[in-house]
MDTraj code that builds the backbone (N, CA, C; nanometers):
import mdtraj as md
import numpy as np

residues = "UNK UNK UNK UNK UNK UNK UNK UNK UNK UNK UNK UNK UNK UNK UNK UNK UNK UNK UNK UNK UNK UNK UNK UNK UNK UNK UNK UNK UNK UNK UNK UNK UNK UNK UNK UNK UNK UNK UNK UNK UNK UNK UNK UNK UNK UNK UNK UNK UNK UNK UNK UNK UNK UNK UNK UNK UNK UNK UNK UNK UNK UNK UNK UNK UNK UNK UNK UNK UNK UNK UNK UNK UNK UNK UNK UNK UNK UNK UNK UNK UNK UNK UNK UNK UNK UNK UNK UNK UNK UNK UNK UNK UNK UNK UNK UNK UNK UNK UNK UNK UNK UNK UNK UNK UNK UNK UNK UNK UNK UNK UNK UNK UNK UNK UNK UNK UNK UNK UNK UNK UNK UNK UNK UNK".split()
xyz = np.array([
    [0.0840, -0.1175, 0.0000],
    [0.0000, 0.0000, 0.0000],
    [0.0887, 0.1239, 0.0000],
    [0.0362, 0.1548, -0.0780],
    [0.1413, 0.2942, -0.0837],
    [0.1094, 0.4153, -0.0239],
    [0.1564, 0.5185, 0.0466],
    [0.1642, 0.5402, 0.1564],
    [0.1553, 0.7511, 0.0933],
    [0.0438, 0.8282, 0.0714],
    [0.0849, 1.0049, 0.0179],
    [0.1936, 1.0524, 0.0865],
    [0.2964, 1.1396, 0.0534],
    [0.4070, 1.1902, 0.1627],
    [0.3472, 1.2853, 0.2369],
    [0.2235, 1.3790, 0.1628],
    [0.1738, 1.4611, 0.2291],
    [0.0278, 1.4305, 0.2539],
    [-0.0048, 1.4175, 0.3769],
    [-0.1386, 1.3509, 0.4799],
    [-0.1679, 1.4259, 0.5790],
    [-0.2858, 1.4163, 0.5900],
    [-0.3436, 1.4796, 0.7518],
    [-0.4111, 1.3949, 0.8219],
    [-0.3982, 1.3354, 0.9016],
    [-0.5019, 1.2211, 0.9756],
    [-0.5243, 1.2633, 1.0646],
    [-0.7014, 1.2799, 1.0352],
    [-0.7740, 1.3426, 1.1848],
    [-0.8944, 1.2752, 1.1705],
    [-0.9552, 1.3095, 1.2901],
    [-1.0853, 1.2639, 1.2642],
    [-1.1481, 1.3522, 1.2140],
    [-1.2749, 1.3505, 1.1584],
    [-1.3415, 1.4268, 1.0754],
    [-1.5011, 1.4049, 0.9924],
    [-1.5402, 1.4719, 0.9641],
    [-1.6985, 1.4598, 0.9195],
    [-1.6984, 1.5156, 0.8044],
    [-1.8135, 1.5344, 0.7255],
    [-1.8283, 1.5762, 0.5928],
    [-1.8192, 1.7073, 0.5872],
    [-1.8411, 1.7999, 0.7500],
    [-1.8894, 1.9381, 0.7775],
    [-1.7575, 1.9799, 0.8518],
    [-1.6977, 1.8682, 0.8918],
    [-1.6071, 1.9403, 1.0593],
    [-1.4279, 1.8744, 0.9822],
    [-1.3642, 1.9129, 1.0888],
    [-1.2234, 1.8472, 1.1202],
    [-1.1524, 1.8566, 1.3117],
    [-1.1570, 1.7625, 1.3695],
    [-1.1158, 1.7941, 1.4731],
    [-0.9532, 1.7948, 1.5004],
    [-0.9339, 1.8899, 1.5952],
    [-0.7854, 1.9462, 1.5731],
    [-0.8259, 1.9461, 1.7581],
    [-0.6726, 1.9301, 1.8444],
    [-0.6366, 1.9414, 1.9245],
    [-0.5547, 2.0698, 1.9756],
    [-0.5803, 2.1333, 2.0920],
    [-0.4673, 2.2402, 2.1166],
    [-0.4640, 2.2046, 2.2963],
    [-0.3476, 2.2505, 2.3284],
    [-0.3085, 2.2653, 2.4688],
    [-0.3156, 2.4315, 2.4978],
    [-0.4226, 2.4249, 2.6140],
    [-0.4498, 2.6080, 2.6958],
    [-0.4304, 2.5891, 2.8044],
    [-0.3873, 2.7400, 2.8780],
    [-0.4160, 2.7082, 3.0630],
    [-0.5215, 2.7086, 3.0841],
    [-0.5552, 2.6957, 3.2013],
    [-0.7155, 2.6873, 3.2538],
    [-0.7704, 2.8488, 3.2759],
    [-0.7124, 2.9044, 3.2229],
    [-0.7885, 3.0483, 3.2372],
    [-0.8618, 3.0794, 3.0833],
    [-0.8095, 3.0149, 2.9850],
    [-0.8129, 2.9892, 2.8305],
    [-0.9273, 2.8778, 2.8535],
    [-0.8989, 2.7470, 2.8899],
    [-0.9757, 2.6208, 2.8647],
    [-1.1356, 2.6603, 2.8965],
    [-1.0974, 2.7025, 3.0613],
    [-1.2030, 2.6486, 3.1302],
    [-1.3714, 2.7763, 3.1021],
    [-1.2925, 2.8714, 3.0552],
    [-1.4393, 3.0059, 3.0126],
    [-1.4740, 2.8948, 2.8478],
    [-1.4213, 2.8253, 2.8131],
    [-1.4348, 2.8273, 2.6452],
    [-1.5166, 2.7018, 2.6736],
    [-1.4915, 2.6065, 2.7311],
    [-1.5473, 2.4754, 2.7787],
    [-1.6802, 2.4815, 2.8735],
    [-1.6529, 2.6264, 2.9062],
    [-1.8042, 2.6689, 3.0045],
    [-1.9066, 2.7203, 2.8997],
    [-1.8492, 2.8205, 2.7863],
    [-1.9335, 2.8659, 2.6923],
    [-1.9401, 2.8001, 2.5500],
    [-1.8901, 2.6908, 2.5512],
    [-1.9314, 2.6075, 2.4195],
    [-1.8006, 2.6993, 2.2817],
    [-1.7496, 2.7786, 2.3191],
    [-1.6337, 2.8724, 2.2182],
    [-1.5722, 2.9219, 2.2564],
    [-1.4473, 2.9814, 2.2366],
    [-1.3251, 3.0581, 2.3038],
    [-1.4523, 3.1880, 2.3491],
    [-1.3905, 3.2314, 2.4050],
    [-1.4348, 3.3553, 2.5273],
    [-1.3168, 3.4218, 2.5910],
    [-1.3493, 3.5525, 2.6274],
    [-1.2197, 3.5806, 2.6950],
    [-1.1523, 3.5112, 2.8270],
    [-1.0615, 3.5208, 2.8421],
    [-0.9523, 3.5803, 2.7784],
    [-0.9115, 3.5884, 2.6334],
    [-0.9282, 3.4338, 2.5523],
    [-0.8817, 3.4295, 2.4486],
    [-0.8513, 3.5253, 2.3585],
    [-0.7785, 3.5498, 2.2938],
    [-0.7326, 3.6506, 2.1732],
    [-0.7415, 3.5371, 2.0394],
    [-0.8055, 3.5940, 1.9276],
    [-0.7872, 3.5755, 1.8095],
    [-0.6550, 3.5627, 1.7374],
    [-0.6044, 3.6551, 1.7648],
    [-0.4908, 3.6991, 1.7199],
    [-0.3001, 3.6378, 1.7748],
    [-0.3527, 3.5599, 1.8790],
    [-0.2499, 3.4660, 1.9209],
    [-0.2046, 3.3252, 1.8366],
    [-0.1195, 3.3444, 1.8566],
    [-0.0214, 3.2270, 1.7495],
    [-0.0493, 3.0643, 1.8459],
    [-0.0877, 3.0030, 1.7684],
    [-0.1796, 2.8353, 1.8408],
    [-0.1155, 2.7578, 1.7517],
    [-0.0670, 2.6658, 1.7856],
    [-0.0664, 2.5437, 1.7447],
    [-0.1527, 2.4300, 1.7833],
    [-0.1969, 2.3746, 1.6607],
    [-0.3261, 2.2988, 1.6659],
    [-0.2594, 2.1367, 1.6476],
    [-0.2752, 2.0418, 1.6671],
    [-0.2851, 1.9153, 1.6064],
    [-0.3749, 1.8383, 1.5791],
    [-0.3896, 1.7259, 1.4572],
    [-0.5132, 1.6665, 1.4250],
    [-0.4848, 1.5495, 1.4820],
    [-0.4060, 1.4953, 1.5893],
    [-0.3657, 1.3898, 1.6727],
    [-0.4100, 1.4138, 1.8176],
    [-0.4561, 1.3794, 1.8685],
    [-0.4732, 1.3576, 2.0336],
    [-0.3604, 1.3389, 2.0797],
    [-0.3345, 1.2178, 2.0566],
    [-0.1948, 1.1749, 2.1757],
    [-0.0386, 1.2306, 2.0984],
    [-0.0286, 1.2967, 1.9738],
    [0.0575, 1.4031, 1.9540],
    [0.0682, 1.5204, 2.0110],
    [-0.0552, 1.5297, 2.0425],
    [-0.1204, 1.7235, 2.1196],
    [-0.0382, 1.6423, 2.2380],
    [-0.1205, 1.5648, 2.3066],
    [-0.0187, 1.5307, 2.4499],
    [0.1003, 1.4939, 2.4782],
    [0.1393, 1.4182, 2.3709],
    [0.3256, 1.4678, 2.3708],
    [0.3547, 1.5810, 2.3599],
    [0.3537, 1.6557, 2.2901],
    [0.4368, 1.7902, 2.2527],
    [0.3774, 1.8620, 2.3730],
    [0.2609, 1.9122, 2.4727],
    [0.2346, 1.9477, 2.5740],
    [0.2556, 1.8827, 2.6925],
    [0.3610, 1.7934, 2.7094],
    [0.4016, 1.7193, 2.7622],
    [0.3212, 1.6550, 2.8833],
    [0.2095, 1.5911, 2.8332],
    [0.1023, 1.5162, 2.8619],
    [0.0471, 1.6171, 2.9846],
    [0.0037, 1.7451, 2.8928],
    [-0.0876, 1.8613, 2.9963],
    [-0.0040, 1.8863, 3.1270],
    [0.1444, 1.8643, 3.1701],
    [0.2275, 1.9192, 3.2452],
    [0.2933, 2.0631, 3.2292],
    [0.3100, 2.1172, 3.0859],
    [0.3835, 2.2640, 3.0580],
    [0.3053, 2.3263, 3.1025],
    [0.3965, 2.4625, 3.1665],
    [0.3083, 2.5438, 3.2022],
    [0.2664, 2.6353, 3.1129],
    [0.1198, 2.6545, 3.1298],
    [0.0369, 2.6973, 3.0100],
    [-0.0359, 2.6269, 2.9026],
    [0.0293, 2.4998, 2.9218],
    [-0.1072, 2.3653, 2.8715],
    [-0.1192, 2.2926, 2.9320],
    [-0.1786, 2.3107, 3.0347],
    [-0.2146, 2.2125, 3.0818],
    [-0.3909, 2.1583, 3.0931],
    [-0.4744, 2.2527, 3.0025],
    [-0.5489, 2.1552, 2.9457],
    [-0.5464, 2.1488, 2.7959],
    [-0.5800, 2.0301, 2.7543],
    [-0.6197, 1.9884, 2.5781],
    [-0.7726, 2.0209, 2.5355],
    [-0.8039, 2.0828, 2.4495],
    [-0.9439, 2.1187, 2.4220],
    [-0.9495, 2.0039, 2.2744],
    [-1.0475, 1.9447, 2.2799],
    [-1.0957, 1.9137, 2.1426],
    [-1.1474, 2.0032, 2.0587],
    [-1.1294, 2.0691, 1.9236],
    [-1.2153, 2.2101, 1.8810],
    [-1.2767, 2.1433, 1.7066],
    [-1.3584, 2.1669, 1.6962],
    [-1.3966, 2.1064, 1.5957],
    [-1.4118, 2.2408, 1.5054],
    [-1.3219, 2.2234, 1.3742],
    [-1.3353, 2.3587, 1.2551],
    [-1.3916, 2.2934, 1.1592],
    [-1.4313, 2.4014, 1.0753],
    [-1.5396, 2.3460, 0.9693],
    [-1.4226, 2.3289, 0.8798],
    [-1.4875, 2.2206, 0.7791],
    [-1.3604, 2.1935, 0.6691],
    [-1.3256, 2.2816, 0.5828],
    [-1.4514, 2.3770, 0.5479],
    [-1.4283, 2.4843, 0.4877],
    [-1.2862, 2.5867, 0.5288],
    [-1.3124, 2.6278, 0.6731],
    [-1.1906, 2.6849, 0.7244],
    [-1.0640, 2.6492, 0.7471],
    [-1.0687, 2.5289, 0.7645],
    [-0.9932, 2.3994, 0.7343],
    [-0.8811, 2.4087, 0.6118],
    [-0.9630, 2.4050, 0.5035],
    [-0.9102, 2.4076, 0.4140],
    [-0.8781, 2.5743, 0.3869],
    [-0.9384, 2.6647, 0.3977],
    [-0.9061, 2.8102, 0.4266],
    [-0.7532, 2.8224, 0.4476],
    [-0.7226, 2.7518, 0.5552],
    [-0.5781, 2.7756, 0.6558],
    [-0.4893, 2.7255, 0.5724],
    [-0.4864, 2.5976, 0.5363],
    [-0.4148, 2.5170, 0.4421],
    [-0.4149, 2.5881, 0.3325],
    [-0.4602, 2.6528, 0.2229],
    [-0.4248, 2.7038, 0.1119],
    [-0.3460, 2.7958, 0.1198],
    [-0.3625, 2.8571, 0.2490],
    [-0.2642, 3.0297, 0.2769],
    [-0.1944, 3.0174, 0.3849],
    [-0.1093, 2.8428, 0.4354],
    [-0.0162, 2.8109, 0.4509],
    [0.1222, 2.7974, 0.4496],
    [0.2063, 2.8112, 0.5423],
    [0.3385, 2.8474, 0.4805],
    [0.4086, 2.7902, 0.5301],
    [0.4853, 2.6807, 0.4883],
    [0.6396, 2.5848, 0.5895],
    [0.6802, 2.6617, 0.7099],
    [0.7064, 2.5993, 0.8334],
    [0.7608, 2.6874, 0.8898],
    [0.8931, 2.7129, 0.8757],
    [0.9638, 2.6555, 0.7948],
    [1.1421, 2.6225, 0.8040],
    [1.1537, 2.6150, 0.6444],
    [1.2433, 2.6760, 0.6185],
    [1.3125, 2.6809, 0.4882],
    [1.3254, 2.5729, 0.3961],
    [1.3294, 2.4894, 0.3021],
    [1.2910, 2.3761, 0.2453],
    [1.3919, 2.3769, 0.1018],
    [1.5083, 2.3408, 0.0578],
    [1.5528, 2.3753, -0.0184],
    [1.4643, 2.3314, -0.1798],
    [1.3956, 2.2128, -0.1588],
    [1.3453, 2.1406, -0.2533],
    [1.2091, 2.2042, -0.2530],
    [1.1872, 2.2864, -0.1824],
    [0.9963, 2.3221, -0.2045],
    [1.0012, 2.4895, -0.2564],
    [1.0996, 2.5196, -0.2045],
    [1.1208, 2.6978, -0.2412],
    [1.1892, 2.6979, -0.3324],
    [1.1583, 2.8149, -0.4127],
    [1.2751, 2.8653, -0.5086],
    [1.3440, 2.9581, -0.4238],
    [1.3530, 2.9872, -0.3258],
    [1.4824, 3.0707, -0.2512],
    [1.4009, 3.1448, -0.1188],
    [1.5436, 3.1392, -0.0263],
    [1.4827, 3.1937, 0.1169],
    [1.4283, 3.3275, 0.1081],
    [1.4751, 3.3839, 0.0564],
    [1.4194, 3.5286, 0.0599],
    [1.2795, 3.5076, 0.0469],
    [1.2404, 3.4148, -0.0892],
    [1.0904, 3.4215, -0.0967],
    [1.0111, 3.3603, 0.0269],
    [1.0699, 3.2662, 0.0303],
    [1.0059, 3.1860, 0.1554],
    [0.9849, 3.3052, 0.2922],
    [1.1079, 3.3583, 0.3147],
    [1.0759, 3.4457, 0.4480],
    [0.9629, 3.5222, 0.3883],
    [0.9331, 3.5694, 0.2893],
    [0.8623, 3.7054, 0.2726],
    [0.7031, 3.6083, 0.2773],
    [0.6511, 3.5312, 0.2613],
    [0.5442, 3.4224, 0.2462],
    [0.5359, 3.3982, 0.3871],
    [0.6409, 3.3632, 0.4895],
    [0.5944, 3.3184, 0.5881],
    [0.6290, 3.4330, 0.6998],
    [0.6452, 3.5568, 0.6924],
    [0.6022, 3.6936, 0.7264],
    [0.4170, 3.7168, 0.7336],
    [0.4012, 3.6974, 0.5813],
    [0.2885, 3.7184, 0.5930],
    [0.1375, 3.5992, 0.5565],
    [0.2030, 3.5195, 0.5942],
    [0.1076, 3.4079, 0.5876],
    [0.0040, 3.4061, 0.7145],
    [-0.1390, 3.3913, 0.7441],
    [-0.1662, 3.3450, 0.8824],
    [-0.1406, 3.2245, 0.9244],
    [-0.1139, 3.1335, 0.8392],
    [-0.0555, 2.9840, 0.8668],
    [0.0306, 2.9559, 0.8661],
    [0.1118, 2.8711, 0.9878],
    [0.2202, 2.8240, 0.9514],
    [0.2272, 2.6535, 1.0012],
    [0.2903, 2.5562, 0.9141],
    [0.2959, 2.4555, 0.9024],
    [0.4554, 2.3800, 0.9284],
    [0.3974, 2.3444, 1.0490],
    [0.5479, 2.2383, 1.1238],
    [0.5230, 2.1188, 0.9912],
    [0.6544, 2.0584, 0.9667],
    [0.6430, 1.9797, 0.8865],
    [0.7639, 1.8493, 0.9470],
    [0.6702, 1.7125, 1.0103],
    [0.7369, 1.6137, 1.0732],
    [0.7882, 1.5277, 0.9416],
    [0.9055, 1.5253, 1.0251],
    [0.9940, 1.4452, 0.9274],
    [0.9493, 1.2850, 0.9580],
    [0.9459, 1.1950, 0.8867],
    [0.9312, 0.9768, 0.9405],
    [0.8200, 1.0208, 0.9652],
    [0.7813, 0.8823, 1.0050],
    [0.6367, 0.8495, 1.0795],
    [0.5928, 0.8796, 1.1742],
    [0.4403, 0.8974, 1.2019],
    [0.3713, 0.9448, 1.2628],
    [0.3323, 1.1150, 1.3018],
    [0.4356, 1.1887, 1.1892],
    [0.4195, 1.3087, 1.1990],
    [0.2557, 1.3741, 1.2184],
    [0.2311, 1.5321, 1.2337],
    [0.1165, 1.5639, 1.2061],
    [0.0663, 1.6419, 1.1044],
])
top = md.Topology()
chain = top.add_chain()
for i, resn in enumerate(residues, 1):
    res = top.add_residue(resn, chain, resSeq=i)
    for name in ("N", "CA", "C"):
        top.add_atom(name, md.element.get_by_symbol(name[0]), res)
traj = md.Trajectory(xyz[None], top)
């Protein structure tokens, strides 16, 4: 079976995509009380999301860092979903995907997305 290099495995619906993030409980617990981020939250803060559960809890080092120590499940519509992904940008320089750093920095200046890209298996 042959295997795309580029994949997203999440769970997901015809309407949704669920993505994981790690918040403190001043973040979690108003958003989990009101069914959506609420303040404190800011829009405008830089999140890293994962479409893995138990990846979100590694890299938040199983809800111990301070400042994630809870995991929210957030369900985005695929529409937006796919929104993020088109106006996406590597986070790291790529010699084989860019035609040159300069361009790349100037793309991921102004991109709202940016995309960690795991190297082997099980990446996200």
């Amino acid at each position: 079976m042959s295997v795309p290099a580029r994949q997203i495995r999440a769970r997901y619906s015809a309407d949704t995509i669920t993505v994981y993030q790690a918040y403190p409980p001043q973040i979690a617990l108003p958003a989990v009380a009101a069914g959506r981020f609420a303040a404190p939250f800011k829009r405008d803060r830089m999140t890293w999301i994962k479409p893995s559960f138990l990846w979100m809890m590694y890299r938040c080092g199983w809800a111990r860092k301070p400042g994630q120590e809870r995991v929210l499940s957030v369900d985005i519509t695929r529409e937006g979903f796919e929104w993020a992904l088109a106006r996406a940008c590597l986070s790291h320089y790529e010699r084989d995907l860019h035609s040159d750093k300069t361009t790349w920095a100037r793309q991921l200046k102004t991109s709202p997305v940016r995309v960690l890209r795991q190297h082997g298996q099980g990446g996200s």
